[in-house]
Every structure is written in structure tokens, then in C-alpha cells.
C-alpha positions in Angstrom: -11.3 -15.3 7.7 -13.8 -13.4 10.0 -17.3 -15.3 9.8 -20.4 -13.6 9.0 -23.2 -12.3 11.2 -25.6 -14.8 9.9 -22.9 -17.7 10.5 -22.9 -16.5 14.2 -26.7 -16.4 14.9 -26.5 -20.0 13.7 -24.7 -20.9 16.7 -25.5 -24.0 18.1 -24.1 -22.5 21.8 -26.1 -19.6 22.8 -24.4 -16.9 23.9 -24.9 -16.2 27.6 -21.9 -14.0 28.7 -20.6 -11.1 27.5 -17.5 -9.2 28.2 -17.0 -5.5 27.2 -14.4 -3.2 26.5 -15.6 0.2 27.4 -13.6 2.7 25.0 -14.5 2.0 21.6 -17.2 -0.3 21.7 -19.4 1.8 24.1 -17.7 5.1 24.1 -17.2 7.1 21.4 -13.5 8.1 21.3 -14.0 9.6 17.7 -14.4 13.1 20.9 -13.4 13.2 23.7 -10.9 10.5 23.9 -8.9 11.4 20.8 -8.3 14.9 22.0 -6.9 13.3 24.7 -4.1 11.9 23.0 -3.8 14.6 21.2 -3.3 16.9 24.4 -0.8 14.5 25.6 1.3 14.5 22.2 1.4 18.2 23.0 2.5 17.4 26.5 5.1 15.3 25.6 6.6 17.9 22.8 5.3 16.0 19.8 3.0 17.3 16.7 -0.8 16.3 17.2 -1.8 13.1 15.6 -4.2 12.6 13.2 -7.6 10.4 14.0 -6.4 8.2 10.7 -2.4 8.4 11.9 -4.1 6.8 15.5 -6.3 4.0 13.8 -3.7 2.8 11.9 -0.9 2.5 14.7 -2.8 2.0 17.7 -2.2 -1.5 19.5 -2.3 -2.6 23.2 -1.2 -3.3 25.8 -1.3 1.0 25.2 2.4 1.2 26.1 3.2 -0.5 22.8 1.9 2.4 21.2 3.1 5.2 23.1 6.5 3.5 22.8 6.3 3.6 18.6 6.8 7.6 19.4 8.3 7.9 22.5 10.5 5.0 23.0 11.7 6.0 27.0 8.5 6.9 28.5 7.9 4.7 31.5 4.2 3.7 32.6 3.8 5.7 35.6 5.1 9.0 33.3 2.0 8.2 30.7 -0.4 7.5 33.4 0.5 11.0 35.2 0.5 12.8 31.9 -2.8 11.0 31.1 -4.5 12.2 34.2 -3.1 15.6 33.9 -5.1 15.9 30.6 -8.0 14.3 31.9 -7.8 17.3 34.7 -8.2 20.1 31.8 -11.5 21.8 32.0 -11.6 22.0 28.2 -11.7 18.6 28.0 -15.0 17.3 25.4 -17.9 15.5 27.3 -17.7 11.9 27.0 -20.6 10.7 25.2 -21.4 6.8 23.9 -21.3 5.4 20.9 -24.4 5.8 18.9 -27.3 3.5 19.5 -24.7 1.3 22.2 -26.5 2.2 24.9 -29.8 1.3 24.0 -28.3 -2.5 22.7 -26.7 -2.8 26.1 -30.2 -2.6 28.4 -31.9 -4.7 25.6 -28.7 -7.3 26.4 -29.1 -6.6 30.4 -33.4 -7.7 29.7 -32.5 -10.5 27.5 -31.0 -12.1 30.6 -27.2 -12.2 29.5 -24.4 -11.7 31.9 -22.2 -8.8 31.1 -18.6 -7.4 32.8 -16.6 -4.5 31.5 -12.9 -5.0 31.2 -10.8 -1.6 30.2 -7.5 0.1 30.4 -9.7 3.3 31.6 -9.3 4.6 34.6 -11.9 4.5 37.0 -12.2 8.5 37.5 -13.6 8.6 34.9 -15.2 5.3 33.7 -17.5 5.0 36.5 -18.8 8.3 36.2 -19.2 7.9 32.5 -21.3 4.5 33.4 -23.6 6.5 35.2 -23.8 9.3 32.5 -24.8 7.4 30.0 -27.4 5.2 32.1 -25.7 2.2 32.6 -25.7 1.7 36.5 -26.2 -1.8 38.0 -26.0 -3.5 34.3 -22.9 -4.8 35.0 -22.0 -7.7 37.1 -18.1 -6.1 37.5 -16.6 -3.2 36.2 -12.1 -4.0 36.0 -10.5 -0.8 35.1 -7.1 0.0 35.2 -5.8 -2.7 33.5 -2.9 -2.8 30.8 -2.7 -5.9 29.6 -6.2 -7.6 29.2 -4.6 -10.7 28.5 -3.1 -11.2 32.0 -6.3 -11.0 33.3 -9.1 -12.3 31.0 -9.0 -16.1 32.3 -9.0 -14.9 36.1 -12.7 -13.2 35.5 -13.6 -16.0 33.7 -12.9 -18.5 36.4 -14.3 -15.7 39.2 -17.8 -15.8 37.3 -18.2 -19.6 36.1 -18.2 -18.5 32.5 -18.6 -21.3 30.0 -16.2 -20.5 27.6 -18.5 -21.7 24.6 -21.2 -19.4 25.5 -19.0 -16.4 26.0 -17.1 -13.6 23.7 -15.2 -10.6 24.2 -16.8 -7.3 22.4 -13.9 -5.0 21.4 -11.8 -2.7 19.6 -8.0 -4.1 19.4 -6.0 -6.4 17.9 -4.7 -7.5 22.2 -8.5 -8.3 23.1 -8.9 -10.4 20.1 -5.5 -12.1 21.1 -6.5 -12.3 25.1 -10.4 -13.9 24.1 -8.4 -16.3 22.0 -6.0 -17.3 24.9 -9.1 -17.9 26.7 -10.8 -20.3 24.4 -13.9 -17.8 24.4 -15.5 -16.0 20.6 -14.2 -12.9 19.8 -16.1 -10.0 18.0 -14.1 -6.5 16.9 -15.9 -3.7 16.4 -14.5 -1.2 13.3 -15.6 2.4 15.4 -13.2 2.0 17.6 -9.0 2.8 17.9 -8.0 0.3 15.2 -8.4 0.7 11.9 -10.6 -2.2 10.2 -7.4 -3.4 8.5 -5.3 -4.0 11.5 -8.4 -5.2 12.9 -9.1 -8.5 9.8 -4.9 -9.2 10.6 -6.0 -9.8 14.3 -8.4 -12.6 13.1 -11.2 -11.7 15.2 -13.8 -14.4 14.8 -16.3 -12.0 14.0 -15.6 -8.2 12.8 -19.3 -5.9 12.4 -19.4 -2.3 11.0 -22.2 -1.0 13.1 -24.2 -1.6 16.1 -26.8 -3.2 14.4 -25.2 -6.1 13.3 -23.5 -6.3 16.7 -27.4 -6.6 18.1 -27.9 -9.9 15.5 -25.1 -11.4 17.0 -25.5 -10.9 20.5 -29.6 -11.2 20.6 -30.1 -13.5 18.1 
């Protein structure tokens, strides 16, 4: 059973480090990222999917869910196809989640310690940092990464996190399993990929509905 917001600001442990996932928590795939998906359905000869269809199925590492529909594509095939569609002119502006960005400074003043650890690519995560104002507020930026579970303990070793003061902000049922493996708190947020019933099977130790909440755990 997840616990509550006020269980977690009672925390004897104050929480000093904070790693990010990017799509979901901070950017708003509800957009641009879902039409994504849906262009490479069409790509790969497959009806679009609905927003609703993708919340309920979605799961990383992402080639677990590309492999629910298409059982022989290969990495380096959804990776090209990906960046094909990430080519298209059409493509909606990435924008952040509402009110993130604003919560992520406060975080960055507060003194906290912050990293960003996605499956994103870094064409266009970096430039997406700097669109929405969020240069030099992280202390790394890992993209590129399919299994954050592989890689998790690594950047926690690299920057002397204390694994008691430390949780993993995300969107998937794999980041609340790799935070987990790594002995560090775990908090899913419901805008993201996963719908907020896959999300409570995952266990996360704490699961919040909006960024407000998400702002009592992680300032208070």
C-alpha cells in the first residue's frame, strides 16, 4: 500500500537527492510525445493507438511494449523509426508538464541535488531542457538509456548518494522496480504513460495525482 503525502513529510530522513525521469514527470506526453507513437504505429503498418489503449499497456524497458504489438522488431529498427518521426516537421512542440517547471527551480534553491535519468534521446532532451528553462539545474543529464535498472546503482555510487535521503520521481512500473533494487524511495506520478492502476500494482512507495502534492513531498 502506497503511503500518504503527509506520511512522507514526516520523514525522519530528509530528502536531499533527487532523480528524475524526464518524459512524464516533467514533460507532458499527453502532445507531443503521444503523437509520436502514434506516427510510428503508422510507420510500422499498425492502427493508431489510443491515449487510454497506451496508459494501460505501456511498460519499460520500452521494448517490452513495442514487442506486445510487434513481437520481431529489433531495438535498432524502433530507435530508427523513432527518429524518423522525430524528423517530421509536423511534429507538436514539446512543452512541460504543468506547473513542473516552476517546482523544479524551487527544488534547485532549496539546495537539493537533482539528475535526470531517461530513455529520451538526447536530440531532443537537451534542447527541450533548455526550452523550458531548465539549464545548469541538473547535476547530469543520462539519456539514452533502456533499462533504468542497469544503471540506477552506478549514478548512485558516481554521486555519493545516501540511499535514505534519495528517491526516484517517475512514471513506470521499471523505475519503481530499479529505485527499489537500489534501496532508494520511490514516488510515481499518475500524468504520465502508465495508467494509475498499473501504477498502485508496481508498489511505488508513494503515488501523487498532481504536482502539488509532489511539491509537499519533495520540499517539505
Amino acid at each position: 500500500m502506497q503511503a500518504s503525502v503527509k506520511e512522507l513529510i514526516g520523514m525522519k530522513s530528509k530528502i536531499k537527492n533527487i532523480i528524475f525521469d524526464w518524459s512524464g514527470p516533467i514533460k507532458n506526453l499527453s502532445e507531443n510525445h503521444f503523437w509520436v507513437v502514434q506516427k510510428m504505429f503508422e510507420h510500422l503498418g499498425r492502427r493508431n493507438i489510443s491515449l487510454r489503449e497506451l496508459k494501460n499497456n505501456y511498460e519499460e524497458p520500452y521494448m517490452n511494449f513495442w514487442h506486445k504489438y510487434f513481437p520481431e522488431l529489433t531495438i535498432e529498427e524502433e530507435q530508427r523509426i523513432y527518429r524518423n518521426v522525430l524528423a517530421d516537421k509536423d511534429r507538436p512542440e514539446s512543452i512541460p508538464y504543468k506547473n513542473i517547471v516552476s517546482l523544479v527551480k524551487k527544488i534547485k534553491k532549496s539546495g537539493c541535488r537533482m539528475i535526470v535519468l531517461s530513455s529520451d534521446f538526447p536530440e531532443t532532451i537537451l534542447h527541450e531542457i533548455k526550452d523550458f528553462g531548465l539549464e545548469n539545474i541538473f547535476d547530469e543529464v543520462v539519456h539514452s538509456v533502456h533499462d533504468k535498472s542497469e544503471i540506477i546503482h552506478e549514478l548512485i555510487r558516481k554521486h555519493d548518494y545516501r540511499p535514505g535521503e534519495t528517491v526516484f520521481v517517475g512514471d513506470s512500473s521499471n523505475e519503481v522496480e530499479a529505485g527499489k533494487n537500489a534501496g532508494i524511495k520511490t514516488i510515481s506520478v499518475t500524468w504520465g504513460f502508465t495508467s494509475e492502476e498499473k501504477l498502485k500494482l508496481a508498489s511505488p512507495d508513494y503515488l501523487v495525482q498532481n504536482v502539488r502534492e509532489l511539491e509537499k513531498i519533495l520540499l517539505k
